[in-house]
Wavefront OBJ file of the C-alpha trace (Angstrom):
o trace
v 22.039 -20.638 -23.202
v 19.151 -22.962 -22.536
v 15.880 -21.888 -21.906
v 14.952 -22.828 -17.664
v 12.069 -21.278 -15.647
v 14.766 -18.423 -14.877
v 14.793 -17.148 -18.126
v 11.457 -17.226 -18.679
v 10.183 -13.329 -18.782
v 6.381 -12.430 -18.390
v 4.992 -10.161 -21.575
v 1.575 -9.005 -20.323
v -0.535 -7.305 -23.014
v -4.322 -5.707 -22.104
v -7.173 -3.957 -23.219
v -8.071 -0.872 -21.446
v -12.085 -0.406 -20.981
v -13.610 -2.952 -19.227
v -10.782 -4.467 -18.577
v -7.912 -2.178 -16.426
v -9.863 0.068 -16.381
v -13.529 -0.137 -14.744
v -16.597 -0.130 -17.239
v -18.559 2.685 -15.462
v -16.358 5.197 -13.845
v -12.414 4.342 -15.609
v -10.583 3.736 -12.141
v -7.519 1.602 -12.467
v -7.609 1.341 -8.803
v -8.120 -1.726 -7.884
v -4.968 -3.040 -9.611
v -2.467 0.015 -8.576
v -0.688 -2.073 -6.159
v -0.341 -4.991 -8.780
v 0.873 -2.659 -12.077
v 3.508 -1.067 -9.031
v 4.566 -4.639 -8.388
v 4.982 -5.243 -12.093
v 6.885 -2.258 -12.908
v 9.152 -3.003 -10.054
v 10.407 -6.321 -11.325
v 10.615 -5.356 -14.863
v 7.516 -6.750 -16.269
v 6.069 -5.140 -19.256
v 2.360 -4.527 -19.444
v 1.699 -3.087 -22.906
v -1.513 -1.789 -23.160
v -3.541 -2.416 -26.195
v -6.965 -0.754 -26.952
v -8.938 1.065 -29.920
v -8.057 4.554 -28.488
v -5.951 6.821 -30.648
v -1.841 7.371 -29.201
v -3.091 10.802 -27.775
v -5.362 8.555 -25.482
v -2.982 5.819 -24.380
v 0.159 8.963 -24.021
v -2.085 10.537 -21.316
v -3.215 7.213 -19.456
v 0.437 5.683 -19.435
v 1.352 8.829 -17.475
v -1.694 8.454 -15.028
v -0.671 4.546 -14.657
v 3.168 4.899 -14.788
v 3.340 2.875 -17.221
v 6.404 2.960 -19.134
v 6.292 -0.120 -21.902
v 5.041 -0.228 -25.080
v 1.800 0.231 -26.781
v -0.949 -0.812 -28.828
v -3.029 1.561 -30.622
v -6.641 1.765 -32.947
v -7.023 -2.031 -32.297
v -4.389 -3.490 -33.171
v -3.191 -0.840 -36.021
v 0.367 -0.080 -34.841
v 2.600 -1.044 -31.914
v 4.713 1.911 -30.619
v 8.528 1.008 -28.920
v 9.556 3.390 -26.570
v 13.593 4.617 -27.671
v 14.167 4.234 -24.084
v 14.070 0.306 -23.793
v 14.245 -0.545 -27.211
v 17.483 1.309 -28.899
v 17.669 -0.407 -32.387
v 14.876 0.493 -34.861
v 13.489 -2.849 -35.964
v 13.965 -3.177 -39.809
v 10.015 -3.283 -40.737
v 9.311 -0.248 -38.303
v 9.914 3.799 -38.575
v 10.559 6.649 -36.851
v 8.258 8.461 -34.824
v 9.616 10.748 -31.915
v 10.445 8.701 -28.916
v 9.012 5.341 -30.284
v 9.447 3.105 -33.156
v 6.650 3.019 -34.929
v 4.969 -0.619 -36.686
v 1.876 -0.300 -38.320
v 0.053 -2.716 -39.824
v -2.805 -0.814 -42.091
v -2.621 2.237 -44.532
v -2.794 5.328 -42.704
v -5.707 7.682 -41.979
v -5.512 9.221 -45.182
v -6.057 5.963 -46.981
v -9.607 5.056 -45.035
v -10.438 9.274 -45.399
v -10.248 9.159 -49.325
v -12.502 6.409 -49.209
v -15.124 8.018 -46.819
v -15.381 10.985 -49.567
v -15.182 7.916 -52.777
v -18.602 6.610 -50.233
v -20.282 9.697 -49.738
v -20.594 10.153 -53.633
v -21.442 6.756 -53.766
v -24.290 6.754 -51.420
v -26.934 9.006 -50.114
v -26.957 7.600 -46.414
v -26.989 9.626 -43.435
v -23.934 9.760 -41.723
v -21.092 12.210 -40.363
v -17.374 11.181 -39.489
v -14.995 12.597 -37.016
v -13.086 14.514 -39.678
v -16.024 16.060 -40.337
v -16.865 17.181 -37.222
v -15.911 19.936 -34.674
v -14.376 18.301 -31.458
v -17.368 19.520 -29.604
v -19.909 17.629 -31.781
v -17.559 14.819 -30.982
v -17.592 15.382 -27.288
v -21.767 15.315 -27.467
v -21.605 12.333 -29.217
v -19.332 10.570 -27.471
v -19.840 11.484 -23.970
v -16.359 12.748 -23.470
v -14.785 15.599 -22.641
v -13.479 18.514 -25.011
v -9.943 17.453 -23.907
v -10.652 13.754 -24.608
v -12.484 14.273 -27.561
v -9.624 16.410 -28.877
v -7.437 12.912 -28.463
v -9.732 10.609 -29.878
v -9.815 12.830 -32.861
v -6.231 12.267 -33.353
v -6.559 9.049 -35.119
v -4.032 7.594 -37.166
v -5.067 4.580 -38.612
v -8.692 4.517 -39.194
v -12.133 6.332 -39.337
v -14.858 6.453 -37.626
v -18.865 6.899 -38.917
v -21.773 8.510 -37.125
v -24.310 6.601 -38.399
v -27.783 8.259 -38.562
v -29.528 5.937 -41.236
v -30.869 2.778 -41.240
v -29.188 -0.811 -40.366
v -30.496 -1.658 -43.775
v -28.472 1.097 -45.079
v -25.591 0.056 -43.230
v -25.285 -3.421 -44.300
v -25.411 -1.425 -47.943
v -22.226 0.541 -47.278
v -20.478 -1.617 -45.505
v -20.548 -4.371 -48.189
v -19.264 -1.433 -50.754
v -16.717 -0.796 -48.084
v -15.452 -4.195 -47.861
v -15.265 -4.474 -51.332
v -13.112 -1.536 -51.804
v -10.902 -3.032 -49.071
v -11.989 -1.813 -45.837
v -12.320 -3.319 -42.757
v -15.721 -2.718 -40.941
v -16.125 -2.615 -37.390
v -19.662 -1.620 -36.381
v -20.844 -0.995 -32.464
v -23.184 0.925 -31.012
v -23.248 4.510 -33.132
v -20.186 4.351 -34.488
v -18.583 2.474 -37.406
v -15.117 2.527 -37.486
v -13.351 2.387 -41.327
v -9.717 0.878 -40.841
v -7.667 -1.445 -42.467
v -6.866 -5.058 -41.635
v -4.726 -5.477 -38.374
v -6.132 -7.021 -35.054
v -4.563 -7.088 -31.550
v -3.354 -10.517 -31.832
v -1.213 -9.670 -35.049
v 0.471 -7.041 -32.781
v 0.789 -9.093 -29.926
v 3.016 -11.426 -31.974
v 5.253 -8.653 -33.626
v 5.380 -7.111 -29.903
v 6.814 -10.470 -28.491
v 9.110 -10.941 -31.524
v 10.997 -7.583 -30.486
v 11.124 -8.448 -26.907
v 12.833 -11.554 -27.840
v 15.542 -9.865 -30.137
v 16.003 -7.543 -28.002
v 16.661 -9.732 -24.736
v 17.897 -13.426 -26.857
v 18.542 -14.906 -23.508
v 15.318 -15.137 -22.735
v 11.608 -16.861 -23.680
v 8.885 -14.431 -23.027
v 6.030 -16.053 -22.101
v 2.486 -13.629 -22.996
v -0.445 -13.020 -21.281
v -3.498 -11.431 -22.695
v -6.272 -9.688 -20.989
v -9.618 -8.518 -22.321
v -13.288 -8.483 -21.990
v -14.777 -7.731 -25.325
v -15.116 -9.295 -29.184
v -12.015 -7.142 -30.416
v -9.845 -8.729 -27.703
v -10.561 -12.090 -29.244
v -7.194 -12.399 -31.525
v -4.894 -11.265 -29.183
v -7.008 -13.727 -26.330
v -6.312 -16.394 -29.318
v -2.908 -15.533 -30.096
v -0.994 -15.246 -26.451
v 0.256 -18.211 -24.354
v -2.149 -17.694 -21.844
v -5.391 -15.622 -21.830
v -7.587 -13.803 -18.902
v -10.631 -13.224 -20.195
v -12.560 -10.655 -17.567
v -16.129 -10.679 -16.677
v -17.676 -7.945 -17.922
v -20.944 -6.330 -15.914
v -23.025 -5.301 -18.958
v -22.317 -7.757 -21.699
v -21.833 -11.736 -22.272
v -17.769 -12.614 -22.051
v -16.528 -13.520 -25.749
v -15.826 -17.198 -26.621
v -12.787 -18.559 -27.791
v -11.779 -21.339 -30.048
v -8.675 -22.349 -27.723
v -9.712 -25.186 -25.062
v -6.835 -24.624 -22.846
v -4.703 -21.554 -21.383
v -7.675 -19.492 -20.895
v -8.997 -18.398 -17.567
v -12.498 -16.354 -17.278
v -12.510 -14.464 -14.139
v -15.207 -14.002 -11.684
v -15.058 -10.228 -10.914
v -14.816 -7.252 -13.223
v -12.988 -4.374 -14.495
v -9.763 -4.232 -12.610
v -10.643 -6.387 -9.720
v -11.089 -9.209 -12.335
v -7.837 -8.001 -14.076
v -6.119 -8.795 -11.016
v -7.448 -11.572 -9.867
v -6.592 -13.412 -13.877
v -2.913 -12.218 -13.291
v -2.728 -13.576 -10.031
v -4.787 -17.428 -11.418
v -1.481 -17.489 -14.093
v 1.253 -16.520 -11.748
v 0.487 -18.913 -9.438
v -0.833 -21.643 -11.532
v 2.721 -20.783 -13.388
v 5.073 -19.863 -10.908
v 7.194 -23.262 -11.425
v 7.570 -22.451 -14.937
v 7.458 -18.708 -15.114
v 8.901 -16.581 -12.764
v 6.842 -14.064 -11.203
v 6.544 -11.223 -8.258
v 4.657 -11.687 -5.091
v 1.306 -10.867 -5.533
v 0.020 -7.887 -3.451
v -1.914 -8.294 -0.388
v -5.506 -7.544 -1.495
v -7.496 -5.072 0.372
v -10.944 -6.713 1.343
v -12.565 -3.264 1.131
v -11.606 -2.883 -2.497
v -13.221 -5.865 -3.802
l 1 2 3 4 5 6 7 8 9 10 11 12 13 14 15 16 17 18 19 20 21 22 23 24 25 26 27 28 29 30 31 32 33 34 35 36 37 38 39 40 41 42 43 44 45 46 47 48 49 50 51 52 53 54 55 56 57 58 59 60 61 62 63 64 65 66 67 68 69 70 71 72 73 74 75 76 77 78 79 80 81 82 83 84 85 86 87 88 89 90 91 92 93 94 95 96 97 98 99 100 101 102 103 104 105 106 107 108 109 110 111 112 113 114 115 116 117 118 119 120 121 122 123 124 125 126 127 128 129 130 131 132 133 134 135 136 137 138 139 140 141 142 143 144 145 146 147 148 149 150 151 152 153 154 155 156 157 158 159 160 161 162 163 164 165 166 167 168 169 170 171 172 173 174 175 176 177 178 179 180 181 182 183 184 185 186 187 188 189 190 191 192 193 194 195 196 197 198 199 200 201 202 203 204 205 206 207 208 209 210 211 212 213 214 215 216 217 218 219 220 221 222 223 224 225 226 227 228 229 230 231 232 233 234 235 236 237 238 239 240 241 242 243 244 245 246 247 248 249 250 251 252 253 254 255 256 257 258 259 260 261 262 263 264 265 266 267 268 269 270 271 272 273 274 275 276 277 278 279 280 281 282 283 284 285 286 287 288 289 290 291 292 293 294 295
């Protein structure tokens, strides 16, 4: 069958913080009416953050959101059995999904942590070392969502209590023993070597197998430095404004839009820029009518 603007299919693939959801207070509000619109005509929005899969399991169900997943930034994608039936030969089993992952496991990056700690005398705790309420005063969160973002899989992350000098010490041994290092803020997060774009690209691979009639067309939306890959690697990126922090550049000169609002009135407002700069070549839904007391 030949590939026309009907069988084009929308993949839409977004961060979570700063992005759907707002910076300061996590409401996905603003685009409720659009993700309803979405799910109605089919269109997957796979979500794809550094939170662990307890995280993401627990927002899907406050968003509805039934499609598949992106977890630890970029470290595995996660099918749901219940729109993908066939196990894709590079992936596993794991419960309701099909699991992909892209790094060694927890276990890998925790056996180094130990390897570092005789290695080095800096000052610094990690969150298998820690209760989940030291976690929770660290982080800000919850018990309950410090319990989940315990639960990683894929990587580790550092409390760091010494000195940046100290830092760029460890991380070089790090690197060398083949770790990825991903330092922000307090935290330093010990993982392997996966970004969101490589998942974005294995993500639209199964889409296509599974649905051969059709040429999924991807959107990517983020507002931060980790989002760059997958920003880099979709067909057509949103980058949204962010209220606290300069947007990230990009080497692509077209296919990107930056919006002019944040959080989820931004993510909105870059969905609706590609559907209807698009909407000739890629089908899409009516937009929702936007509530002028929600902007």
């Amino acid at each position: 069958m030949p590939i026309t603007a009907a069988t084009r299919q929308w993949l839409i693939v977004s961060d979570l913080d700063g992005s759907l959801l707002d910076h300061h207070n996590y409401s996905f509000a603003a685009a409720e009416p659009l993700l309803a619109v979405l799910a109605q005509a089919g269109v997957d929005v796979a979500l794809c953050t550094s939170k662990t899969r307890a995280e993401v399991t627990v927002l899907r169900e406050k968003l509805g959101n039934a499609s598949p997943f992106i977890v630890e930034n970029g470290a595995a994608v996660y099918l749901p059995k219940s729109s993908f039936p066939t196990c894709p030969a590079d992936a596993t089993d794991a419960g309701d999904y099909w699991l992909r992952s892209f790094c060694e496991p927890r276990s890998h990056w925790l056996a180094l942590v130990e390897r570092l700690k005789q290695h080095s005398d800096a000052d610094f705790t990690h969150f298998a070392a820690m209760s989940t309420a030291e976690v929770a005063a660290a982080t800000g969160l919850s018990l309950a969502e410090a319990g989940q973002a315990c639960q990683r899989e894929f990587g580790e992350p550092l409390l760091w209590r010494d000195s940046e000098e100290k830092l760029a010490q460890v991380s070089d041994w790090l690197r060398q023993q083949g770790a990825t290092v991903l330092a922000g803020g307090r935290f330093v997060h010990v993982c392997g070597d996966a970004d969101k774009g490589q998942a974005l690209k294995w993500l639209a691979q199964q889409c296509a197998q599974r649905e051969p009639d059709k040429q999924f067309i991807t959107m990517a939306l983020g507002d931060s430095g980790n989002d760059v890959a997958m920003l880099e690697a979709a067909d057509f990126a949103v980058v949204i404004r962010s209220p606290v922090k300069a947007p990230p550049e990009l080497r692509r000169q077209e296919g990107a839009y930056f919006t002019r609002d944040c959080g989820p009135v931004g993510w909105v407002e870059g969905v609706g820029h590609w559907f209807s700069t698009l909407r000739n070549e890629v089908p899409a839904p009516p937009l929702p009518v936007r509530d002028q007391n929600n902007t």
